[in-house]
C-alpha positions in Angstrom: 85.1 133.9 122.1 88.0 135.0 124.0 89.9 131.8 123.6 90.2 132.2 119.9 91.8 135.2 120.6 94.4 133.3 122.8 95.3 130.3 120.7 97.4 131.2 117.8 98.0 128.7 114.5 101.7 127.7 114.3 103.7 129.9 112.0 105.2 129.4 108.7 108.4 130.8 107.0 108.3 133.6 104.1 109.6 130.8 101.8 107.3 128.7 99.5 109.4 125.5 100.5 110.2 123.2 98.0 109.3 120.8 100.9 106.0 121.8 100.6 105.6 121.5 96.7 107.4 118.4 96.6 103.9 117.0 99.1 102.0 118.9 97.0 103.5 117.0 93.7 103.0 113.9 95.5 99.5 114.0 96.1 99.5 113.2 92.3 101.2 109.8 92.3 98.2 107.6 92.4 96.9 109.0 89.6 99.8 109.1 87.7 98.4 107.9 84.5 96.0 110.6 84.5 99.0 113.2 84.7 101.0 111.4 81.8 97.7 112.2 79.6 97.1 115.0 80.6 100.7 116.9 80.0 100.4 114.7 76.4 97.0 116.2 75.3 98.2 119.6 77.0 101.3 119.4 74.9 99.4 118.3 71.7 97.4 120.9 71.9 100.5 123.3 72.5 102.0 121.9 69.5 98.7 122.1 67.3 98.8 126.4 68.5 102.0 126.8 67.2 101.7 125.3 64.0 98.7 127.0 63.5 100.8 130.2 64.0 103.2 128.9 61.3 100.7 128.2 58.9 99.7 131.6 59.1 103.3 132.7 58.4 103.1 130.1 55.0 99.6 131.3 54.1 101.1 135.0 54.0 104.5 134.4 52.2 103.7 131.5 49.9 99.5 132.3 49.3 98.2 135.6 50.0 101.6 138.0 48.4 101.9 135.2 45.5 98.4 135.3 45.4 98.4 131.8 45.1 94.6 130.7 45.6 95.7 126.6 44.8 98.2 127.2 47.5 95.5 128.9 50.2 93.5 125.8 49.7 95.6 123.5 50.6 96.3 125.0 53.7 93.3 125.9 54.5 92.5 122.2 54.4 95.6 121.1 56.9 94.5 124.0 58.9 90.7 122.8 59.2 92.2 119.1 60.0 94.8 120.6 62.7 91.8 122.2 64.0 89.5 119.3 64.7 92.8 117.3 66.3 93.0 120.6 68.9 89.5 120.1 69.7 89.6 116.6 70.5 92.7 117.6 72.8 91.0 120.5 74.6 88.4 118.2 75.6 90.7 115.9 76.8 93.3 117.3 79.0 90.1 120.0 80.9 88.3 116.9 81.7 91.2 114.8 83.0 92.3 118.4 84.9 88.7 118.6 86.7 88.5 115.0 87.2 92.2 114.9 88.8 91.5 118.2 91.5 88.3 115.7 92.7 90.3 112.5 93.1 93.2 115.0 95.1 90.2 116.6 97.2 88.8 113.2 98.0 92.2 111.5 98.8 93.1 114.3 101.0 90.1 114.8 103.0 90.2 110.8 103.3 94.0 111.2 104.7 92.8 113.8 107.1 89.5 111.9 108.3 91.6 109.0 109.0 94.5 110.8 110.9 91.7 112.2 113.2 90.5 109.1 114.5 94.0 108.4 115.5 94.8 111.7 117.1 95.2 111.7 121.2 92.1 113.4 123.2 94.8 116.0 123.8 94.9 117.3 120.3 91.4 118.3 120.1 91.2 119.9 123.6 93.7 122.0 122.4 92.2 123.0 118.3 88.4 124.5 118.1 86.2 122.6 115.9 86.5 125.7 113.6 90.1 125.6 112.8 89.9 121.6 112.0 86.6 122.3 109.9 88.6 125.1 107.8 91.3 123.0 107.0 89.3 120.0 106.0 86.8 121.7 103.8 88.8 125.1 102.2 91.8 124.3 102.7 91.4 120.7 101.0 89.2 122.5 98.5 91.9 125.2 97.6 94.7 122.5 97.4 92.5 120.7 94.9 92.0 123.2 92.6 95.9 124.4 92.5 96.4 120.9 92.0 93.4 120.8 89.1 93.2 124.0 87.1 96.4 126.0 89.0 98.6 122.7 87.4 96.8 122.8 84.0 98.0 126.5 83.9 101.0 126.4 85.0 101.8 123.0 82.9 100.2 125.0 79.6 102.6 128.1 80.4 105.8 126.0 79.9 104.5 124.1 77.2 103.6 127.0 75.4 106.9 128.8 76.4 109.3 125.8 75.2 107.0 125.0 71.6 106.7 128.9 70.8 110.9 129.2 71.4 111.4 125.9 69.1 109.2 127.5 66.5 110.7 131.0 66.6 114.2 129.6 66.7 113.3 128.3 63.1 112.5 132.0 62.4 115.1 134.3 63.2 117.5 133.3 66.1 118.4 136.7 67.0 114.9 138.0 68.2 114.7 134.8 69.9 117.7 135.6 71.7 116.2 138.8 72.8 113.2 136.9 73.9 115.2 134.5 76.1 117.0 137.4 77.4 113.7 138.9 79.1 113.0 135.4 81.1 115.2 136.4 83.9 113.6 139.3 84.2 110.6 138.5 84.0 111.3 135.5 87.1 113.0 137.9 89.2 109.9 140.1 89.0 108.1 136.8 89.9 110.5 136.2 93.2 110.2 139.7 94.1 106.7 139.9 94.2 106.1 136.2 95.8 107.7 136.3 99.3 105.1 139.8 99.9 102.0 137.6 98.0 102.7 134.3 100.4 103.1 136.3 103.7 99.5 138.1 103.2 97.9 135.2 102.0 99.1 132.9 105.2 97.4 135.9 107.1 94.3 135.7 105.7 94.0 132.0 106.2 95.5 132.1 109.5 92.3 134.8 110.3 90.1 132.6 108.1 90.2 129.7 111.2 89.4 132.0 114.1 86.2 133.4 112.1 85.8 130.0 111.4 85.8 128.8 114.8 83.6 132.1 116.2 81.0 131.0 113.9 81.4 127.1 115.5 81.5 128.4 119.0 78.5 131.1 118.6 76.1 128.9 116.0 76.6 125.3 119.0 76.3 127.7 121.9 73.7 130.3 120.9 71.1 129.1 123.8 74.3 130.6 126.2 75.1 133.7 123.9 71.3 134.6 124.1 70.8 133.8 127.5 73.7 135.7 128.5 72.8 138.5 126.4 76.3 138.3 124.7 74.9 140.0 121.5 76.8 142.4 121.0 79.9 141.8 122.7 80.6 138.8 120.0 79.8 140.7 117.6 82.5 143.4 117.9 84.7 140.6 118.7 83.6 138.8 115.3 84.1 142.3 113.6 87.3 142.8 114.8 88.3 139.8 113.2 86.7 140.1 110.1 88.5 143.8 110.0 92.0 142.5 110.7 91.4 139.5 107.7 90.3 142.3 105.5 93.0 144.0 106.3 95.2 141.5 105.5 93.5 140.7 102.1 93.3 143.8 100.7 97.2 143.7 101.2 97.8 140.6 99.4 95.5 141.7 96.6 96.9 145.1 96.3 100.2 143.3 96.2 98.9 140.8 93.4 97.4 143.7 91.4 100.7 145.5 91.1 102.4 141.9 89.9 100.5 141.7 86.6 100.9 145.2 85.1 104.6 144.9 85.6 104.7 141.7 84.0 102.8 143.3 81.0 105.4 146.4 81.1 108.7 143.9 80.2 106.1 142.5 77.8 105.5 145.7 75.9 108.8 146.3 75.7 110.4 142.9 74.6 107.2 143.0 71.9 108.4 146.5 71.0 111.9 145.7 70.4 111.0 142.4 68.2 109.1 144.8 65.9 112.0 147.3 65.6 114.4 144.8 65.3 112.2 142.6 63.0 111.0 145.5 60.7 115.0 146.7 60.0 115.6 142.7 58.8 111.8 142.8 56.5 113.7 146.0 54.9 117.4 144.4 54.2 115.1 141.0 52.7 116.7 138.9 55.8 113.1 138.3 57.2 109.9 137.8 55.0 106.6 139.5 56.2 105.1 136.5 56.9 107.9 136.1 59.5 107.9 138.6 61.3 103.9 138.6 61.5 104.3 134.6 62.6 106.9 135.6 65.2 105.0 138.7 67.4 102.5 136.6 67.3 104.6 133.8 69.0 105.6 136.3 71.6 102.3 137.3 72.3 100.9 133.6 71.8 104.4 132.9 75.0 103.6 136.1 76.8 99.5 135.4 77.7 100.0 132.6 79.4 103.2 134.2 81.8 100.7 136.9 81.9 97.7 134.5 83.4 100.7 133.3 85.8 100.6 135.8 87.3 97.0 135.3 88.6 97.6 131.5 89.4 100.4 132.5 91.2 98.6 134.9 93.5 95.8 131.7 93.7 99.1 129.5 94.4 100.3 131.6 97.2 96.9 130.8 99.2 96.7 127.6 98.0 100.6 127.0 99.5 99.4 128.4 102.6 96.5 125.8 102.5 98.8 123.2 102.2 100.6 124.2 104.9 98.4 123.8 107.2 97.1 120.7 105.9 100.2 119.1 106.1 100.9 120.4 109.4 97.5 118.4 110.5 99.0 115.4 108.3 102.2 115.5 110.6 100.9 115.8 114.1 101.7 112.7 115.9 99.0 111.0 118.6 100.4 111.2 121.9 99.0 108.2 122.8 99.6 105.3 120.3 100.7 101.7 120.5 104.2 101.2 122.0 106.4 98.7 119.6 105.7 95.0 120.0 102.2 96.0 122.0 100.2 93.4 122.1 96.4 92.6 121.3 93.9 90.6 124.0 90.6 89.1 123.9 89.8 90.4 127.2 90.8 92.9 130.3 88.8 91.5 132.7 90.7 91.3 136.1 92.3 93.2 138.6 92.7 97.3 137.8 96.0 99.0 139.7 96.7 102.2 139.9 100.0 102.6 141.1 101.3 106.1 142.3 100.3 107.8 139.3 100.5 111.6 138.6 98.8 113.5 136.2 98.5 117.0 134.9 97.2 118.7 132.1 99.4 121.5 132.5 102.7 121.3 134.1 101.5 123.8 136.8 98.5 122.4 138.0 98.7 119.3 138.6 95.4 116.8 138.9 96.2 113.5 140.2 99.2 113.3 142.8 100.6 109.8 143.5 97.3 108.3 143.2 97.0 104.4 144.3 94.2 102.2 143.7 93.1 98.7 143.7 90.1 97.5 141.5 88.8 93.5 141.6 87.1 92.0 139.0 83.3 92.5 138.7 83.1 95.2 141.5 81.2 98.4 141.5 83.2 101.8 142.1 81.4 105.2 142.5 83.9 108.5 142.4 82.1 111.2 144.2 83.7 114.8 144.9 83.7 118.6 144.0 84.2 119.3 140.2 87.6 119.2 139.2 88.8 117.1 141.7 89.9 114.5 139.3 87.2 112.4 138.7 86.7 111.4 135.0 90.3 112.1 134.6 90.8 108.6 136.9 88.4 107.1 134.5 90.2 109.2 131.4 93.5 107.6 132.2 92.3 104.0 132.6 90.7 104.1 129.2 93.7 105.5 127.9 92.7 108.3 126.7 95.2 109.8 128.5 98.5 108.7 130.0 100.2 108.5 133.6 102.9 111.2 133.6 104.4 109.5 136.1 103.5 105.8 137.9 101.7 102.9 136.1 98.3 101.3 135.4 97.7 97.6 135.0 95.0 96.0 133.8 94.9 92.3 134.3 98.4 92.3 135.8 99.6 94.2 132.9 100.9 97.7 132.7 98.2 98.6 130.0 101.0 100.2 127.9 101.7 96.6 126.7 98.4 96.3 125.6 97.4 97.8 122.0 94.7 100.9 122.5 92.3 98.8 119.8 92.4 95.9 122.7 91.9 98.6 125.4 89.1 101.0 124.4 87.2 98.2 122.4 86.6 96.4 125.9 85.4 99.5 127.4 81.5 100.9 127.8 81.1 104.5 128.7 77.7 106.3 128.6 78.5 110.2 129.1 76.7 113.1 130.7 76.0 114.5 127.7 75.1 111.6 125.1 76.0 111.6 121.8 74.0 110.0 118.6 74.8 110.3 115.8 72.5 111.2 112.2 70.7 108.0 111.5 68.1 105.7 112.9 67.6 104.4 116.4 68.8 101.3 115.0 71.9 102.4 113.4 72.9 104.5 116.8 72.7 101.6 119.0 74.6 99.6 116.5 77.2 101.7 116.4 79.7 100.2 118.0 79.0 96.6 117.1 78.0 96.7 113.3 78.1 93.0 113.0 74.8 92.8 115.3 71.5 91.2 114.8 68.7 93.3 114.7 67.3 90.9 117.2 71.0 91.6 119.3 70.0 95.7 118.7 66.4 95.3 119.9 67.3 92.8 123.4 70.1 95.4 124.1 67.8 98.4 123.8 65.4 96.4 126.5 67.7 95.3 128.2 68.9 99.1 128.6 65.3 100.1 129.4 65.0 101.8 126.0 62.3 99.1 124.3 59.5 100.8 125.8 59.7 104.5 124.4 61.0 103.3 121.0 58.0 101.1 120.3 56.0 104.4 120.9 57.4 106.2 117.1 55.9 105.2 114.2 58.7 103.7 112.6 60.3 101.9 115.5 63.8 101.4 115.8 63.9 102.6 112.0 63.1 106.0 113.5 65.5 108.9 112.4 67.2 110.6 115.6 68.4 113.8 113.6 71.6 115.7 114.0 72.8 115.1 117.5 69.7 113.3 118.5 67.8 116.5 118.5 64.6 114.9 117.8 64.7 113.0 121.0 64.5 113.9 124.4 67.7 113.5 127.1 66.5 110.6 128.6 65.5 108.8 125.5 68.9 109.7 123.8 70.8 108.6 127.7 68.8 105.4 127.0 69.7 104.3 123.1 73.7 105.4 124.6 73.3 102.9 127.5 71.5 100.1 124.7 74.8 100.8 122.8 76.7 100.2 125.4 75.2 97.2 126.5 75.7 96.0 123.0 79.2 96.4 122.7 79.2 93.4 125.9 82.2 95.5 127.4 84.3 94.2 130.2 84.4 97.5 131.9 81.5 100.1 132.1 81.6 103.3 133.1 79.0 105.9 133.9 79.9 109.8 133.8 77.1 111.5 135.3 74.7 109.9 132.8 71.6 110.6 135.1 72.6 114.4 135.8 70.3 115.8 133.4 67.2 113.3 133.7 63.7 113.1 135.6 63.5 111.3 138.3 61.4 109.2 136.3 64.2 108.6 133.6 66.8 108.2 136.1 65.1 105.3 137.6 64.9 103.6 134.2 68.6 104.5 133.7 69.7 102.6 137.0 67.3 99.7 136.1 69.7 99.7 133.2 72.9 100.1 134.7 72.6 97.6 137.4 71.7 95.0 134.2 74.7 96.0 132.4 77.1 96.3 135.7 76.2 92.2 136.3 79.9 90.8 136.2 81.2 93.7 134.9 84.0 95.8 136.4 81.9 99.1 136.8 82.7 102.8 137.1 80.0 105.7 138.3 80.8 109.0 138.3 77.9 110.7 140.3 76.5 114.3 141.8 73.5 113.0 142.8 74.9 110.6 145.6 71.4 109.0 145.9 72.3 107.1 143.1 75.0 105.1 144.5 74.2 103.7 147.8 75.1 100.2 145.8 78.4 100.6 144.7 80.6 98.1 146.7 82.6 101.1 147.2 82.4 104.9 147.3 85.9 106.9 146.7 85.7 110.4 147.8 88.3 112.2 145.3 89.4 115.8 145.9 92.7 117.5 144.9 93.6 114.4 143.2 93.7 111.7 146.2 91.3 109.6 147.7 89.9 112.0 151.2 87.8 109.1 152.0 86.6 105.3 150.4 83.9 102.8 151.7 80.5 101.6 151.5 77.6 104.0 151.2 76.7 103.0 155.3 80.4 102.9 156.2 80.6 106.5 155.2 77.9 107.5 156.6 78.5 106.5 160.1 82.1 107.8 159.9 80.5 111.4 159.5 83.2 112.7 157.3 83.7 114.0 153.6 81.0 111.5 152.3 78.2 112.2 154.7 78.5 116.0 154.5 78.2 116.5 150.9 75.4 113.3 151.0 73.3 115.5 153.8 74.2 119.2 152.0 72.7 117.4 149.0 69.6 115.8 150.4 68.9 119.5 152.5 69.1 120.8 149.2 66.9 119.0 147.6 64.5 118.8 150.5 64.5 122.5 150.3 64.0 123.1 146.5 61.2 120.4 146.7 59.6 122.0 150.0 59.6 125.5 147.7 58.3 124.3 145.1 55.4 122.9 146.9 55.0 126.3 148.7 54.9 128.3 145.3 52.3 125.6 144.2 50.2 126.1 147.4 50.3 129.7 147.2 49.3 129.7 143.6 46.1 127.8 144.7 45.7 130.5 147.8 45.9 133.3 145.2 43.3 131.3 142.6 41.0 131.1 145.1 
C-alpha cells in the first residue's frame, strides 16, 4: 500500500475558477432544449409563488378588513386556478432536472471511457485503478447531481430573488431598497466562507482516491496480503487514511455549518428592520396591512432559498472539486498518438529494424541502450534473459506501446511513426503471461478482437489454438460463461481461448510473453502445438523462462542490461558455452533436481506407509 502513500493527485488552486464552471455549463449544451424548459417551468412556477403572495395581500385589504365575502370568492377561485397551473409546473421542471443530471452522468462517463482507450500505456502505470475508478463513478456521480438538483437550486434562488424584488418594488420601494442593500452582504459572507469550504472539500476527495485505490490494491491482491500475513499492517495504513479524510471532512463541514447560521443572522435583521420600518408607514396610512403582511412574506419567501444556498454551496464545493479532477482526466494527452499526416496500411509484414534505440522509463535508469536489430519476414525470435533485462520492453516498443527515446523502428521499411497506431496494433497478436478474458461466453472472448467473425471462424480458431477439445467438455459449449476475469476456468484453458483469439485476429506479427510460465507440462505442450500453427508465415516473438520451449526459434537473443550479450540458434548457443548455455543447463539442473525431490519425498512416503 505504500505506493499510495507516494503518489500524490495534482493540486488545485483555492479559487473556484470560472474555467471550471464555464466546462461545467458546457456539459449542458446538448441538451439545451431541456435547460430552456426547465428555467421556463422553474420561472412559471416562481411567478405563480409570488402572485400567490399578492393575492394574499388583496384578500386582506380588499376581502377580509371590508369583509367582503363576494370579493373572497372570487379570489379564492383565481387562487385555486393559479394553483393547479403551479402543480403542472412543479412536475415539470423536477422531472426535466432528474432526467438532465442522468443524460450529464452518462455523457461524461461516455467522454471518460472513451479518452481511456486512447490514453498511452504510460498513463496507467503511473494512476492506480482506484484513483481512475473514483473519478469515473463519484466524481461523475457528484458532477451529475450539481448539474441536476444543485442547478435547479441555484436556478430557483435567482428566480425567486428577481420575481420577489419586482413584486415588492410595486409595494413600497423603500423597504425594497433596504432589502437590496443586504445582497452585498450577504455575497461577501458567501466569498468569505467559499475559499475555506473548496480547500477542505478538495481534501477529502483527494483522500477519497487513495482509500479508494487501498481497497482496489487489497480486495485484487488479498491471496498476497493473506499469505504474507499483511493483516494488520494494511489495516493501520487504511486507518490512517481514513483518519486524515475524517479529518479533513469534519473541517469542511464545521466550516459549512458556521455558513448557514450567519446567513440566517443578516436575515433576521433585514426581516427585523422591514417590520420596524413597515409598521411606522401602516401607522402614518402610507402602507395598508395587507402590505406589509404580503411584503415580510416576500422577504422570507427571497430569503429560504439564499438560506438553502447555503447548503448547495457546500455540495457545490465538492462537486467543483469533482470536476476538477474529471477534467484534469479529460485533458491528459496520450503520449503516444498518431503523428500529422500518418498514414493507415493493410499490412506490416516485412522486415523489423531496430536501429540504435534507447529507452528508459525513468531518466535515471535506463533499459535499452543503443539497441540494433534486424527482423526478416516470417522468422521466429525468442528473447531470453534475467528479469528486467529489457525483454517485453523490445516487444513493448515495437507494438508501440511505447516509443524510442532516442533511435528509430521500422516496420516494412518504414519508421513505424508514419504509420497510424490503429494500422500498427490491429496487425499485432500477443497472448500474455497472465491472460486476460473478459465477462461473457467463450465465444464472445475469442471473438473479441474480430467481432465480424463466423461462429464457424470462432470455433476453427479455437482448434486451431488447441482449445476445441476442453471446450466441447462444458455443457453449453462455446456459449459457456467464463465469469469475471475468467475465474471459472482454469490457466491453461483461459491461455488457450487467449491464443484462439489471437489466432483469430490472423495478425502479421505474434508475440508470446511467457504464455506457458504458469501451465502443466501437459497444457504447455498443447500451447506450443498452438503457437507453432499460428507462428506459420508469421513474423513471431517469444518471450520465454523455460528455455525448453524454444529450441525452434530461428534465433535466440540473449538480452541483459538492455543489449544483445549473445544471439543464435538453440545448437549454436549451446556449443559456444556462453550466456545461453549457462542459464539453459542452471535451468535443466534445476529442474532435474526439483523433479529428483519430488520423487524422493514420494518414495519416502511409501517407505513410511509401509
Amino acid at each position: 500500500m505504500s505506493d499510495y502513500n507516494e503518489l500524490e493527485e495534482e493540486e488545485f488552486g483555492t479559487q473556484m475558477t470560472g474555467k471550471t464552471l464555464r466546462r461545467l455549463i458546457g456539459t449542458l449544451r446538448p441538451h439545451w432544449k431541456m435547460v430552456v424548459g426547465f428555467i421556463l417551468a422553474i420561472t412559471l412556477v416562481s411567478t405563480l409563488d409570488s402572485i400567490f403572495t399578492y393575492l394574499g395581500k388583496v384578500i386582506i385589504d380588499t376581502a377580509i378588513i371590508p369583509r367582503d365575502g363576494a370579493q373572497l370568492t372570487r379570489i379564492m377561485l383565481g387562487y385555486g386556478i393559479v394553483a393547479v397551473t403551479q402543480l403542472s409546473a412543479v412536475f415539470t421542471f423536477i422531472w426535466l432536472c432528474g432526467l438532465l443530471g442522468s443524460k450529464v452522468e452518462f455523457d461524461l462517463r461516455q467522454r471518460m471511457f472513451e479518452h481511456l482507450q486512447k490514453l498511452s500505456l504510460s498513463y496507467f502505470d503511473k494512476m492506480p485503478v482506484g484513483w481512475l475508478i473514483s473519478r469515473v463513478r463519484s466524481d461523475t456521480e457528484r458532477i451529475a447531481e450539481l448539474i441536476s438538483w444543485g442547478f435547479l437550486d441555484i436556478t430557483w434562488a435567482i428566480v425567486n430573488v428577481i420575481t420577489a424584488l419586482i413584486f415588492m418594488s410595486t409595494i413600497s420601494w423603500q423597504l425594497t431598497l433596504i432589502v437590496v442593500l443586504m445582497l452585498p452582504v450577504l455575497l461577501t459572507v458567501a466569498v468569505w466562507f467559499k475559499n475555506r469550504i473548496l480547500t477542505h472539500y478538495r481534501q477529502v476527495r483527494k483522500i477519497n482516491s487513495k482509500i479508494t485505490g487501498a481497497y482496489n490494491e487489497n480486495i485484487t491482491g488479498v491471496r498476497v496480503v493473506k499469505a504474507l500475513r499483511r493483516e494488520d499492517a494494511n489495516l493501520n495504513e487504511f486507518q490512517a487514511k481514513t483518519s486524515e479524510m475524517y479529518k479533513a471532512a469534519f473541517r469542511a463541514a464545521w466550516m459549512s455549518a458556521l455558513f448557514q447560521p450567519c446567513v440566517q443572522i443578516i436575515s433576521a435583521l433585514a426581516i427585523g428592520t422591514v417590520v420596524g420600518y413597515g409598521a411606522a408607514q401602516v401607522q402614518t396610512g402610507s402602507m395598508s396591512v395587507g402590505g406589509i403582511q404580503a411584503f415580510i412574506a416576500y422577504v422570507t419567501f427571497m430569503m429560504w432559498p439564499i438560506l438553502d444556498l447555503s447548503r448547495v454551496y457546500a455540495e457545490m464545493q465538492q462537486s467543483v472539486a469533482s470536476a476538477e479532477r474529471v477534467f484534469s482526466l479529460l485533458d491528459s494527452d496520450p503520449e503516444i498518438k498518431d503523428r500529422p499526416n500518418a498514414v493507415s496500411v493493410p499490412s506490416i509484414m516485412g522486415e523489423i529494424e531496430f536501429d540504435h534505440v534507447d529507452f528508459y522509463y525513468t531518466e535515471d535508469k535506463p533499459v535499452l541502450r543503443d539497441f540494433t536489430l534486424t527482423i526478416k519476414p516470417g522468422e521466429v525470435i525468442a528473447l531470453v534473459g534475467p528479469t528486467g533485462a529489457g525483454k517485453s520492453t523490445i516487444v513493448n516498443l515495437m507494438c508501440r506501446f511505447y516509443e524510442p527515446k532516442a533511435g528509430t523502428i521500422r516496420l516494412a521499411g518504414r519508421d513505424y511513426t508514419e504509420l497510424t497506431l490503429q494500422s500498427i496494433q490491429s496487425r499485432i497478436g500477443m497472448v500474455l503471461q497472465t491472460p486476460r478474458l473478459f465477462s461473457g461466453t467463450i465465444r464472445e472472448n475469442i471473438r473479441y478482437g474480430r467481432l465480424d467473425a463466423t461462429n464457424e471462424e470462432v470455433e476453427a480458431a479455437a482448434k486451431l489454438a488447441g482449445a476445441d477439445d476442453f471446450i466441447r467438455t462444458f455443457e453449453k459449449v462455446y456459449d459457456t460463461e467464463v465469469g469475471e476475469g475468467g475465474v471459472l476456468l482454469s490457466v491453461g484453458q483461459k491461455q488457450l481461448i487467449s491464443l484462439a483469439r489471437a489466432v483469430l485476429a490472423k495478425p502479421d506479427i505474434f508475440i508470446m510473453d511467457e504464455a506457458t510460465s504458469s501451465v502443466d507440462t501437459l497444457t504447455e505442450a498443447l500451447i506450443q502445438r498452438g503457437m507453432e500453427t499460428v507462428m506459420k508465415g508469421r513474423t513471431s516473438f517469444i518471450i520465454a523462462h523455460r528455455l525448453s520451449t524454444i529450441k525452434r526459434a530461428d534465433r535466440i537473443l540473449v538480452i541483459e542490461n538492455g543489449q544483445i550479450a549473445e544471439v543464435g540458434t538453440h545448437a549454436e548457443l549451446m556449443r559456444n558455452q556462453g550466456h545461453y548455455y549457462r542459464l539453459y543447463t542452471k535451468q535443466f539442473r534445476t529442474e532435474r533436481a526439483i523433479a529428483y525431490g519430488l520423487e524422493t519425498a514420494k518414495e519416502g512416503d511409501e517407505v513410511a506407509a509401509r
